[in-house]
C-alpha positions in Angstrom: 0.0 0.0 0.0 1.7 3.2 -1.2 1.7 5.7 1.7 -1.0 8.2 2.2 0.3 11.7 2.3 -1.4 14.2 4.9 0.8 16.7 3.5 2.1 18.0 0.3 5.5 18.5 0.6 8.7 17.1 2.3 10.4 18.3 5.3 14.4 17.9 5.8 16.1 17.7 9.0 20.1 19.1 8.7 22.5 18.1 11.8 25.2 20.6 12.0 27.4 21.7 14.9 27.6 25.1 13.2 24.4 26.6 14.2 24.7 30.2 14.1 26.2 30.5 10.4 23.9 27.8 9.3 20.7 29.8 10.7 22.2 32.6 9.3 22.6 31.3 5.6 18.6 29.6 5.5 17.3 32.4 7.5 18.8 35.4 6.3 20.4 34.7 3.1 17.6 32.8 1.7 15.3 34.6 3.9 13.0 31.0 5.1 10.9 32.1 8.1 12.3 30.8 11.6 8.7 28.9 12.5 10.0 27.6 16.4 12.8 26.7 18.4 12.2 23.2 19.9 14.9 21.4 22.1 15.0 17.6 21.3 14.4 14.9 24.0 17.7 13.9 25.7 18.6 17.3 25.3 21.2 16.2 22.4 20.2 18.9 20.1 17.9 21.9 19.6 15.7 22.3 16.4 15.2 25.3 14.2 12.3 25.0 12.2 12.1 26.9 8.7 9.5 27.5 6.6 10.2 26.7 2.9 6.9 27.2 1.1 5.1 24.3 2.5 7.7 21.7 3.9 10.0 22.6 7.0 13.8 23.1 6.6 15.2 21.7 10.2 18.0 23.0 11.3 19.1 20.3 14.2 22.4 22.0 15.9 24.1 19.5 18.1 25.3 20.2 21.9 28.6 18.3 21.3 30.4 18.2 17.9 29.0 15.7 15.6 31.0 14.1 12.6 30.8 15.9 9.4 29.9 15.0 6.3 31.8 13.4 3.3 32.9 16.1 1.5 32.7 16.3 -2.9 28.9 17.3 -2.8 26.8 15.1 -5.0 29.3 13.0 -6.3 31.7 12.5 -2.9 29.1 10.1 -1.0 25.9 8.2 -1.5 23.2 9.4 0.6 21.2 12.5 0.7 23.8 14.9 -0.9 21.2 18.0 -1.8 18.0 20.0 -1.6 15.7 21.6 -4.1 14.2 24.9 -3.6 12.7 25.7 -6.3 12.8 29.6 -7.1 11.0 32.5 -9.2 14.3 35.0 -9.0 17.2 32.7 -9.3 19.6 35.8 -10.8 18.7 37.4 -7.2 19.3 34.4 -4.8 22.4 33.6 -6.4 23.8 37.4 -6.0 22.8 37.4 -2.2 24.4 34.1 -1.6 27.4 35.5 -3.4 27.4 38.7 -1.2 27.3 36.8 1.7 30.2 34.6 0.9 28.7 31.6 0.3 30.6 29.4 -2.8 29.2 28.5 -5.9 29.3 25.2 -6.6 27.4 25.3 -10.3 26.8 29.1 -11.9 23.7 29.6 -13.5 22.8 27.9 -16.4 20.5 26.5 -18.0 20.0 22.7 -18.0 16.6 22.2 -20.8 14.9 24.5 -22.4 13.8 26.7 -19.8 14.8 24.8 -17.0 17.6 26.9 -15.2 19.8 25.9 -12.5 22.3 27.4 -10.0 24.1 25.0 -6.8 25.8 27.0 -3.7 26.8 25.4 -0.9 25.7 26.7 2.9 28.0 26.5 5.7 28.7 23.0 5.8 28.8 22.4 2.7 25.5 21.1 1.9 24.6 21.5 -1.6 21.4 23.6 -2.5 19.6 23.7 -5.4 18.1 26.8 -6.6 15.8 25.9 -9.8 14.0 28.3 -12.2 11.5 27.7 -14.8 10.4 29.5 -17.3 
């Protein structure tokens, strides 16, 4: 039986022990609405909750350092390697990530015929998507 969705969209939880430039990229580079603060039972973490249209961007920062990711983005690891956001001023979000400091791991381009794409990382060097449609 396939599941049965009681929401439209997909929420992603991001473990970091960088919390502060983290928040600060999703929050004020990208601008996603902090939602709540929750601590997590045990106390291991607390979890910063982001709206991103109509899924959550959770922002877990961990108490003691946790191990980071492989690095190489996509291609350096199997798992989940990047997010989607998909965005109606792509010129604009890739200037203010560039401002900011943020690397650009893919400039804007476009992919199909108008499909474009541009790929920064955030502070841990997650990769995110930004994708524009014509």
């Amino acid at each position: 039986m396939p599941v049965q969705l009681t929401k439209q969209s997909i929420d992603i939880g991001i473990v970091t022990s960088n919390g502060p430039a983290m928040l600060q990229f999703y929050r004020d580079v990208l601008g996603l609405r902090l939602v709540r603060e929750l601590p997590l039972p045990g106390g291991w973490a607390v979890q910063h909750q982001l709206a991103c249209g109509d899924s959550l961007v959770k922002i877990l920062v961990a108490k003691n350092p946790v191990t980071a990711a492989a690095p190489g983005g996509i291609q350096g690891a199997a798992g989940y390697r990047y997010c989607t956001l998909s965005v109606g001023n792509l010129t604009e979000v890739l200037a203010q990530c560039v401002q900011h400091g943020h690397p650009v791991v893919l400039g804007e381009r476009e992919i199909r015929p108008g499909i474009r794409i541009a790929i920064v990382a955030d502070p841990d060097g997650n990769y995110v998507e930004f994708l524009a449609t014509a």
